[in-house]
C-alpha positions in Angstrom: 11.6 55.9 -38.8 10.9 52.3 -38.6 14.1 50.7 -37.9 12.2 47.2 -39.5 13.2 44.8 -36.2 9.6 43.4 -36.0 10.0 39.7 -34.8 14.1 39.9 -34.7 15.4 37.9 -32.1 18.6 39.6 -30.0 20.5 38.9 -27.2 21.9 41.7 -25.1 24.5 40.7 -22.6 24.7 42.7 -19.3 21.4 43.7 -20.1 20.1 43.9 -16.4 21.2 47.0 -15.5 22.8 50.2 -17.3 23.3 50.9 -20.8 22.4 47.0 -21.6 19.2 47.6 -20.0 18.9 49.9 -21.9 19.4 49.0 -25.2 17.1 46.2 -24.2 14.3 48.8 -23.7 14.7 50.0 -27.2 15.0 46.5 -29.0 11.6 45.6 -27.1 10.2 48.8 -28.1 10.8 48.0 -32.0 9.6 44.7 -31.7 12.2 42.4 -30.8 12.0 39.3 -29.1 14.5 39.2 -26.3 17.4 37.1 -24.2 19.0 39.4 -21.7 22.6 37.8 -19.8 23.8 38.7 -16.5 25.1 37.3 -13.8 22.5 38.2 -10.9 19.1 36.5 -12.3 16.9 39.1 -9.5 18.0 42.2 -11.6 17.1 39.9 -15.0 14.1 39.6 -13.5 13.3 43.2 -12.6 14.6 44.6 -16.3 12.4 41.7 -17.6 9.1 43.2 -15.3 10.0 46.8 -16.6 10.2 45.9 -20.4 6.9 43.7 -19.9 5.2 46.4 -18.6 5.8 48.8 -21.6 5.9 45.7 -24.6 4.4 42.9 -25.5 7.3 41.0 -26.4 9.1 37.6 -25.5 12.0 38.3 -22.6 14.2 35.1 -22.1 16.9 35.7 -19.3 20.2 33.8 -18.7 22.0 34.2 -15.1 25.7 33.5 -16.3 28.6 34.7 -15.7 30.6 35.2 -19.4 33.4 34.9 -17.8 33.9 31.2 -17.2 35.3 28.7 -19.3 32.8 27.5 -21.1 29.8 29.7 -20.8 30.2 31.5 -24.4 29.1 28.4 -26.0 26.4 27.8 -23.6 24.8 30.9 -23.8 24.8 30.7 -27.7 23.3 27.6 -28.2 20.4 28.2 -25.2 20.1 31.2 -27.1 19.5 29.4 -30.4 19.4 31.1 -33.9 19.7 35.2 -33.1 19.6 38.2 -35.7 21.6 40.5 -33.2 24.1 40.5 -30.8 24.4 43.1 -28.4 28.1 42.5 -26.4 27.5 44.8 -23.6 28.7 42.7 -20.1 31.7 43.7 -18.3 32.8 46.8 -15.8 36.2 47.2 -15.8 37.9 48.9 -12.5 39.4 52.0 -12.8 43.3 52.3 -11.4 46.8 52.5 -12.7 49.1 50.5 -13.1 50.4 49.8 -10.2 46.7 49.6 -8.3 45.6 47.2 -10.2 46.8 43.5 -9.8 47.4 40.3 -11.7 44.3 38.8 -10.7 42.0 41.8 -10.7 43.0 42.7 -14.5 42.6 39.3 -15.5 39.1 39.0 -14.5 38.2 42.2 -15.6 39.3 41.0 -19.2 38.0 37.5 -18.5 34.9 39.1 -18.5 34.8 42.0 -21.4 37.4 40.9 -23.8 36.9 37.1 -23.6 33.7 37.3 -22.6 32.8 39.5 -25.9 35.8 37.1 -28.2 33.9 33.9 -27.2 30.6 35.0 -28.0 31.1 36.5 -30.8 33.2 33.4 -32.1 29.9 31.5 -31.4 27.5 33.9 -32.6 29.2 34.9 -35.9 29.5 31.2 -37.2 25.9 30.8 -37.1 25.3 33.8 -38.5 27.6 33.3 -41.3 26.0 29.8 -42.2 22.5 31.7 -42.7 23.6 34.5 -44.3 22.3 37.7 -42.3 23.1 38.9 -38.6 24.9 41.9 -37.0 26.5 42.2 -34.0 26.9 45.7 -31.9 30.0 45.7 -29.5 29.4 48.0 -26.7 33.3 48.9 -25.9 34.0 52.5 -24.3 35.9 56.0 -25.6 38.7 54.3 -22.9 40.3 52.9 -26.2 40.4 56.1 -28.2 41.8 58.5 -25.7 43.9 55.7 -23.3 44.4 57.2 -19.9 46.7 56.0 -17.2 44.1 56.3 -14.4 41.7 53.8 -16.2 45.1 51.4 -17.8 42.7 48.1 -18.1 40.3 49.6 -19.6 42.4 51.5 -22.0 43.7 48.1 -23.5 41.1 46.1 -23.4 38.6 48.7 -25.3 42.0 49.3 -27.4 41.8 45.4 -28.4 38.3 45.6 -28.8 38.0 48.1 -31.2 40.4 46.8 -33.1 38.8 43.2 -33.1 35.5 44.9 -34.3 37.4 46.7 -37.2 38.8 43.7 -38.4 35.8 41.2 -38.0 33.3 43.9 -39.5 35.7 43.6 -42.8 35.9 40.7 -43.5 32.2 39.4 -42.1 30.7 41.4 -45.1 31.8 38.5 -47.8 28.9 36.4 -45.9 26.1 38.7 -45.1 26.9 39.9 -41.8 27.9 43.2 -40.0 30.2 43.6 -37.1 29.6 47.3 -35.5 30.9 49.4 -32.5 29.6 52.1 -30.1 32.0 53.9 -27.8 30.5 55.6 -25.0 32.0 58.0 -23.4 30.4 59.0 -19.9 27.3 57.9 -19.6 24.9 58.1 -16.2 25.1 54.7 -14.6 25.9 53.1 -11.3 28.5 52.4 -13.4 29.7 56.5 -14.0 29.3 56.5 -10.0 31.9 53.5 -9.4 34.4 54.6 -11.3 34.4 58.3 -10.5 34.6 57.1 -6.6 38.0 54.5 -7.3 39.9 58.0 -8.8 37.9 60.1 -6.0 39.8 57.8 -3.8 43.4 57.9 -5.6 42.9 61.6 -5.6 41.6 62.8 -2.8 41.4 59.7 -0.8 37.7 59.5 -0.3 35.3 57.6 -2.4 33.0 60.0 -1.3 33.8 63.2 -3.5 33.6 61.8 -6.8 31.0 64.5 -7.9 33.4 66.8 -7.2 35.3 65.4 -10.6 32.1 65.4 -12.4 31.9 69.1 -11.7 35.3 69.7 -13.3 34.7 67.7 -16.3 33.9 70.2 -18.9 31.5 68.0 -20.3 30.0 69.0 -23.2 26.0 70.0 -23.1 27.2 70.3 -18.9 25.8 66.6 -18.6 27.0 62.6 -19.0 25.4 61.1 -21.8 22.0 59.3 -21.0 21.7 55.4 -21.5 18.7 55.6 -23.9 20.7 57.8 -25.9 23.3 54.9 -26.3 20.8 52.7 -27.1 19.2 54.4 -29.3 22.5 54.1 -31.7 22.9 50.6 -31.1 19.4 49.8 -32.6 20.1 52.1 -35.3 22.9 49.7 -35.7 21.2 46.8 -35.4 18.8 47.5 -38.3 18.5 47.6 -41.8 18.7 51.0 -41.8 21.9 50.5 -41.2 22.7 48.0 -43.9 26.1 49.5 -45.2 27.8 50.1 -41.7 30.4 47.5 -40.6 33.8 47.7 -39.5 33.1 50.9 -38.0 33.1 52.2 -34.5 30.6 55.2 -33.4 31.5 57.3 -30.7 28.6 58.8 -28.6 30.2 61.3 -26.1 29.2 64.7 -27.0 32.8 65.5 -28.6 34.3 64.8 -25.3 37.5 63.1 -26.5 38.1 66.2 -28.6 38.0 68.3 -25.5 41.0 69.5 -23.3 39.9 67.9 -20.5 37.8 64.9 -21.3 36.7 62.2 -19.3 
């Protein structure tokens, strides 16, 4: 199917590593020219190497950190005019309440909610004055099945999801689509971190977090690989797509239907 991206320009954000890397694979792949954000410009650089080597497409990188005051506005207009907007950045600890503090929940929603609101406040003005754009918010199943082990996360993917439902209505009556993916567990370094913070509450050693992964019951036995969540999100991105906003898609196997989901 061609997903008609040839010559779209899209930023992915937290495209170094992961699921952003990812999806930034698959953009380059249909033909998209490319700005990837992070915060550490050598793994910019190394994503940038890989996709070069597969695709003959334009890679701009940003090292910043979306968290700042400021740097929303600074990516957008380095960034220029964009087609799509992939909101990716930001790792939220896992940890209940009472493990995670003041200042460790505020920069975790510095980052992914704030990070994600200030962007797409930027992104989606300039898209609305042309007419055309979508915008893919990569939030987490963490907001559909909220679980006290993982309490940041729960409410910030809550609020996104919500923020994506309402923007994706109303950004229809100028031309542009808001979308969501949730990803359940997918196989990251990010899978690994978290699974080690509740290997540590539970057991008390970082060190046996596959020993969680084993009890999972995760459907097809497996996490979810990145390119299969990046292969939605340029779905998403595309004309194909052309009637999808305000929605969310969930991409975890049926886990959050399952007894014992992660």
């Amino acid at each position: 199917m061609d997903l008609e991206l040839v010559g779209k320009t899209a930023l992915v954000t937290g495209g170094s590593r992961g699921i952003g890397r990812a999806v930034a694979a698959g953009l380059a792949g249909e033909g998209c020219r490319l700005h990837l954000a992070g915060r550490t410009l050598a793994d910019l650089e190394d994503a940038r190497r890989e996709i070069l080597a597969l695709h003959q497409v334009d890679v701009a990188l940003h090292a910043i950190d979306l968290s700042e005051q400021g740097a929303a506005p600074r990516l957008a207009a380095a960034c220029g005019q964009l087609d799509i907007l992939v909101n990716n950045a930001g790792a939220i600890p896992g940890g209940s309440i009472d493990l995670i503090d003041d200042r460790t929940w505020k920069r975790a929603w510095d980052l992914k909610v704030f990070g994600y609101v200030g962007l797409m406040r930027e992104v989606l003005a300039r898209m609305q004055e042309r007419g055309q754009g979508v915008i893919v918010n990569v939030i987490g199943t963490g907001g559909e099945r909220p679980a006290a082990h993982y309490i940041a996360g729960a409410g910030a993917n809550s609020a996104l999801m919500a923020m994506t439902r309402a923007l994706g209505s109303a950004s229809v009556e100028h031309g542009v689509r808001v979308v969501g993916v949730n990803p359940g567990l997918v196989e990251t370094d990010r899978m690994v971190t978290l699974l080690s913070q509740r290997a540590r509450e539970r057991f008390g050693d970082a060190g046996r977090w596959r020993e969680l992964l084993d009890e999972m019951n995760l459907p097809f036995g497996r996490p979810a690989r990145s390119s299969e969540v990046a292969d939605i999100v340029c779905f998403l991105a595309s004309s194909r797509a052309s009637y999808i906003s305000g929605t969310i898609v969930t991409i975890d196997g049926g886990a959050v239907g399952r007894s014992r989901a992660f």
